[in-house]
N, C-alpha and C positions, 0 to 999 in steps of 0.2 A: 175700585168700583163702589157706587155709593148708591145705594136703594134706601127710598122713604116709601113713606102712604105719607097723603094730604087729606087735610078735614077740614071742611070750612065751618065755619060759626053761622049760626042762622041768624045774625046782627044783623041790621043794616049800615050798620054804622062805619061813615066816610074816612073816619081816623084807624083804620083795620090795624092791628096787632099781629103782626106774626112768632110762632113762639118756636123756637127751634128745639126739639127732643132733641139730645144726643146718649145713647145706651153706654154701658160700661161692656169690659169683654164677658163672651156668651149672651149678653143678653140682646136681641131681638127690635126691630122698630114696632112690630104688630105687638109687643111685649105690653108697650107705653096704653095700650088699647085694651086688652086682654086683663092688663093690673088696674084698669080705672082710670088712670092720668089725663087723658082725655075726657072722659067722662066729667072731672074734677073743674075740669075749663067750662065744658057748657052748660053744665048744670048750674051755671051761677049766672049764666046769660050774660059773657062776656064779651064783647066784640075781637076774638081772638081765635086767627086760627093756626093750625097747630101743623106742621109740619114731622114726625117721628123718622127719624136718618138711624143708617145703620152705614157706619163706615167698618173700614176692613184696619184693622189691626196693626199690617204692613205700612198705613198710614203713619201712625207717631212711630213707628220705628225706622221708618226711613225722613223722618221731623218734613212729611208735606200734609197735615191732617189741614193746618188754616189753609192752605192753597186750597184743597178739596172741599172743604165749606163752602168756601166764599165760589169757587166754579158751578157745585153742584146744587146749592141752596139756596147764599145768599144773592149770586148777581142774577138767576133768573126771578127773586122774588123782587127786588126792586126793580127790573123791568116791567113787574106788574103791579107795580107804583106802590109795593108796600114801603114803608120809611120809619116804622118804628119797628126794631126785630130785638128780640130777648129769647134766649137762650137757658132753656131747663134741661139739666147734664147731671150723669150720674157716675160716678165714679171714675172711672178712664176717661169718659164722656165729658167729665168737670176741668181734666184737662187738656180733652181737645177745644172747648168754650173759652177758657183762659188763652190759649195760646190764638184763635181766630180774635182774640180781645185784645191781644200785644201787636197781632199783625195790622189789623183796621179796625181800632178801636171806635171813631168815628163812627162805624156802623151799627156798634151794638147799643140799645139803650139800658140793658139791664140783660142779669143771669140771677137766678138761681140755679146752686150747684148745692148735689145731694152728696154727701159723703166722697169728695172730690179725690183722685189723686192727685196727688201732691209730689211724691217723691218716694223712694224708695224708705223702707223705715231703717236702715242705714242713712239715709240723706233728711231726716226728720229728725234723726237722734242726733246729726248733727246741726242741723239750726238750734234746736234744745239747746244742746251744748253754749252753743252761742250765746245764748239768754232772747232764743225768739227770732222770728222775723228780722225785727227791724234792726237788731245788733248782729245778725249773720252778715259772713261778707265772704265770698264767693273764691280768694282768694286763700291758695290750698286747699279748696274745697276738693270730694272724695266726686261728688254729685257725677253724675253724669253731662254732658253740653245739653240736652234738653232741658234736664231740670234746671242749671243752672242758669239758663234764658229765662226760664219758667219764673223761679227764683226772685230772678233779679229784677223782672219787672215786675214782678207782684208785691215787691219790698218798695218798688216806687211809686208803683199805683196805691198802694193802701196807706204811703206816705200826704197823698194829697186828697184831704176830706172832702173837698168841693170838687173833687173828680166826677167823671159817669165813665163807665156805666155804671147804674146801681148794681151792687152786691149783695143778693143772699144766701146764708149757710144754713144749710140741716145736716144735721148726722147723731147716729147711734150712739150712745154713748159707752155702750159694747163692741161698737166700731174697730177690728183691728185698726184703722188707720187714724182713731178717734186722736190720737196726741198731737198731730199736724192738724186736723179739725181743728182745737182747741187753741191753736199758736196760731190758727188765721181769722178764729172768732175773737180773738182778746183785742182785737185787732176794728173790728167791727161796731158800730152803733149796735146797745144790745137788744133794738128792736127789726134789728139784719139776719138773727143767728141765732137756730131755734135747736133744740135737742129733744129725743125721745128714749124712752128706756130701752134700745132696741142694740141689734147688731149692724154687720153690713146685708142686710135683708130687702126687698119688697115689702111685708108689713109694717117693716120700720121707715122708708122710704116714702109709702104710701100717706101716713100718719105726716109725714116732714111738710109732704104736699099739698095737704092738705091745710094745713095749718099757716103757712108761707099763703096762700091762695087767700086764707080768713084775715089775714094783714091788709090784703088790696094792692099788691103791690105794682100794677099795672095805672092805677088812677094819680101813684105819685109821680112826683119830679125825679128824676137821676139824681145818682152823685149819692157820698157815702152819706151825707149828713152827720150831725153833731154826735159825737164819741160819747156825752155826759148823760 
């Protein structure tokens, strides 16, 4: 079962933006309202509006979280003719975004993901191992089948720089999960992938949003752009 709130932008504007919150575990869709995030959208008078989802847990642990986006979010917003949808996800949230991104990717134009999971830090220690992303290979991998899907396409989506959707990262750099952050920001153009002195928090979170927002990252083009 999946419960949002909807917020419309007082834009007029014909090229409408939908942004899809997705929360981490325990946290809340009225959360995204309550900590600002929303706030953070229209106070800059963006033509965006924002949808905050609260999926159930059971979701990535029985691996149907992208079937449930795409039923409960994304096909009834392009019935109402929205066409460009990005995705702001936090933590667990970062990969239920990821994996609706491997499944219809065509549909998303962009994500920012706040201190994402990634993988177990058993499963982080070993891509490390690896030497990284791009030199991990799945093979004897410990991972789990989710992560390893997760994984494997994210090693070949961040393999091609003129890809979309755009990607942006924020995370703590107090972040328990910050070592996997770091092995998917090296990874990144370094104006994709921002850090604050924080933890895995709300005011750290808050600060990433904020900041990712002062970029513009809704007026650019998709795709990774230039690594240099």
């Amino acid at each position: 079962m999946t419960s949002y709130l909807y917020h419309r932008a007082q834009s007029s504007d014909r090229q409408r933006l939908l942004l899809v919150m997705l929360p981490g575990v325990g946290i809340e869709a009225s959360d995204f309202v309550d900590r600002g995030f929303v706030a953070s959208v229209h106070e800059r008078g963006l033509p965006v509006d924002v949808v905050a989802a609260h999926l159930e847990l059971d979701l990535y642990l029985d691996d149907a979280v992208a079937t449930e986006i795409h039923r409960a979010i994304i096909e009834p917003a392009q019935k109402k003719g929205y066409t460009r949808i990005w995705f702001l996800a936090i933590s667990l949230g970062g990969m239920g975004a990821l994996l609706y991104a491997r499944s219809k990717m065509a549909n998303v134009e962009g994500m920012v993901l706040l201190a994402p999971f990634l993988g177990t830090r058993g499963t982080i220690a070993e891509v490390a191992r690896a030497g990284g992303l791009a030199a991990w290979s799945a093979r004897g991998s410990m991972a789990t089948p989710a992560e390893r899907r997760l994984l494997l396409w994210l090693k070949e989506f961040m393999s091609q720089p003129q890809g979309s959707p755009a990607l942006y990262l924020g995370y703590g750099l107090r972040d328990r999960f910050a070592p996997g952050h770091a092995m998917l920001a090296d990874l990144l153009p370094r104006d994709r992938a921002v850090t604050a002195d924080g933890g895995h928090d709300w005011e750290t979170w808050a600060k990433l949003w904020r900041e990712v927002l002062d970029a513009e990252p809704f007026t650019k083009s998709g795709g990774l752009g230039s690594r240099a």
